[in-house]
N, C-alpha and C positions, 0 to 999 in steps of 0.2 A: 693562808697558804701563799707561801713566797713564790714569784715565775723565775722558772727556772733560765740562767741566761746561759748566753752562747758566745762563744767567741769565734773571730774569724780566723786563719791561717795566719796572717798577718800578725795578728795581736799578741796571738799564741809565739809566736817566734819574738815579737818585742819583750815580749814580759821575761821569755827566758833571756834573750839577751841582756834583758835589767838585770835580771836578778844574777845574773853571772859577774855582774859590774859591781852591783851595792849591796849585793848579801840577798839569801833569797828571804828571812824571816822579813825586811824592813819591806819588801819587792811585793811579797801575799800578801803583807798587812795593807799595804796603798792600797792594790786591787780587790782587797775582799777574798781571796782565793785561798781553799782549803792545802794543806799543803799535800794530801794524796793526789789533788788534780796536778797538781803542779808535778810532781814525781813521775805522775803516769805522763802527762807530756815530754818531759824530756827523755823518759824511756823508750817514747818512738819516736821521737826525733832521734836519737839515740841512733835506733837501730834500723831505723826506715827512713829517716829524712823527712821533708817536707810531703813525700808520701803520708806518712802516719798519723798526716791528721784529718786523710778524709775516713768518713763516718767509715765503722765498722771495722777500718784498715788494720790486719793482722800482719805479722811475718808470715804467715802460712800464705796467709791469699794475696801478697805479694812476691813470693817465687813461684806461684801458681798461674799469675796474669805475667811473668818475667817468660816462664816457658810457654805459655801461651801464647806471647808475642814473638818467641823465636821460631815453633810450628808454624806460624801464621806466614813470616818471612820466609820460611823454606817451601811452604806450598807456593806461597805468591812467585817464587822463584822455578820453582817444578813446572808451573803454568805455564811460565813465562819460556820456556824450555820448548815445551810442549806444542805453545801454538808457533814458536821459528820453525819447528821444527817440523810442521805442517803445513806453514807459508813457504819452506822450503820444497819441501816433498811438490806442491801444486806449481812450483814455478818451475821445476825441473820437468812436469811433465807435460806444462805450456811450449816449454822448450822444446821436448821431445817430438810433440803432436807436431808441432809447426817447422821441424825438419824432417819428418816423414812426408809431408805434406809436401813440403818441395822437391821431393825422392819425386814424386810420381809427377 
């Protein structure tokens, strides 16, 4: 039983850069590489980038962590909103207390 290998990010984007250069049959023959692996690679580089090659990385579950990440920003901004908007309110009424205060 053969082990199965792995390639890193890096290598993966070398090899398709080879094979963009010298042809991709001479490029999988070098590396041993089946030429479905190679197809499915450039299919998510393709259409994800350098995204698509972490493990399990689909289109789906990358517009999914895309608007996940822009919810994320608009709460962090709602927040961010929310507590001026609180530190406001307490400083006005530091203000207020401490001109009544001189009233009398």
């Amino acid at each position: 039983m053969s082990k199965r290998r792995t390639f890193s990010k890096e290598t993966k984007l070398s090899i398709l850069k080879e094979a963009k250069e010298n042809g991709v049959s001479a490029t999988l023959l070098k590396h041993g590489i089946y030429p479905v692996t190679y197809y499915s690679w450039k299919k998510k580089y393709e259409q994800m980038g350098e995204a698509g090659f972490r493990h399990g990385m689909t289109p789906e579950h990358l517009k999914e962590i895309k608007r996940l990440e822009k919810e994320n920003a608009l709460l962090k901004k709602l927040l961010a909103e929310k507590e001026l908007e609180g530190h406001l309110k307490s400083e006005l009424l530091k203000k207020k207390f401490a001109w009544e205060k001189r009233k009398k």
